[in-house]
C-alpha positions in Angstrom: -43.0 16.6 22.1 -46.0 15.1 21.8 -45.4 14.0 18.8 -42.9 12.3 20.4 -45.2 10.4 22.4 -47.6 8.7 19.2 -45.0 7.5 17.5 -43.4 5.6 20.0 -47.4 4.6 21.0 -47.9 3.4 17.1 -44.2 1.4 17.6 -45.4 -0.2 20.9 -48.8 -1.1 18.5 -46.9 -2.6 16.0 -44.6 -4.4 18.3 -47.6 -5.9 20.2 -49.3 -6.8 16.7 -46.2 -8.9 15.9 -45.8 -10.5 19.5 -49.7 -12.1 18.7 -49.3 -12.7 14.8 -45.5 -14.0 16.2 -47.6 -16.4 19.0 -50.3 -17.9 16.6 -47.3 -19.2 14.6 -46.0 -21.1 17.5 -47.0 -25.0 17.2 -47.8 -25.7 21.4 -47.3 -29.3 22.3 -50.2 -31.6 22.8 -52.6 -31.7 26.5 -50.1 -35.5 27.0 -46.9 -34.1 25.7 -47.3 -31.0 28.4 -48.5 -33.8 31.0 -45.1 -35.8 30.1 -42.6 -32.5 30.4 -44.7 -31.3 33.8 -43.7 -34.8 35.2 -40.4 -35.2 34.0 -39.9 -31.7 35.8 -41.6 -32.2 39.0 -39.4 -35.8 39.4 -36.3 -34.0 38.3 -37.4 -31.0 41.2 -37.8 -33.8 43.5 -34.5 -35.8 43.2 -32.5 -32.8 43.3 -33.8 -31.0 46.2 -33.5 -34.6 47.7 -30.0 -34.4 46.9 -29.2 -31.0 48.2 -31.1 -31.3 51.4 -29.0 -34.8 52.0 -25.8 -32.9 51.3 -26.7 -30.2 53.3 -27.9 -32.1 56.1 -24.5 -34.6 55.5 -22.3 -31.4 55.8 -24.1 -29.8 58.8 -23.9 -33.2 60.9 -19.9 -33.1 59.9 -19.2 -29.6 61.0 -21.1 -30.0 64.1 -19.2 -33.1 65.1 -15.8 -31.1 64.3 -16.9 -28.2 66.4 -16.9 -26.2 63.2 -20.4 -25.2 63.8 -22.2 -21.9 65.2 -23.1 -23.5 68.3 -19.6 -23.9 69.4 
């Protein structure tokens, strides 16, 4: 049993080695590319939860003004 347990300890080793040879490959984006994505993101974030909370709100006013909603 025991044995067991090292071998699958030397295939976790190996499988971390690769993950960190695997991440030094990786070509990360420039300090103003990353600045670019993050605030393309955060705008895209912000118009859509703009755009659900209107439709939200929209539907909620609806229902309440055809009695639809919880408070009778």
């Amino acid at each position: 049993m025991q044995k067991t347990y090292i071998s699958q300890g030397g295939k976790i080793m190996k499988s971390i080695k690769k993950f960190f040879k695997e991440l030094k490959r990786v070509r990360w984006p420039s300090a103003n590319e990353g600045n670019k994505t993050f605030a393309r993101t955060l705008v895209f974030i912000i118009i859509a939860s703009l755009i659900l909370f209107g439709l939200a709100l929209g539907l909620s006013i609806m229902w309440n003004n055809w009695g639809v909603g919880l408070n009778g």
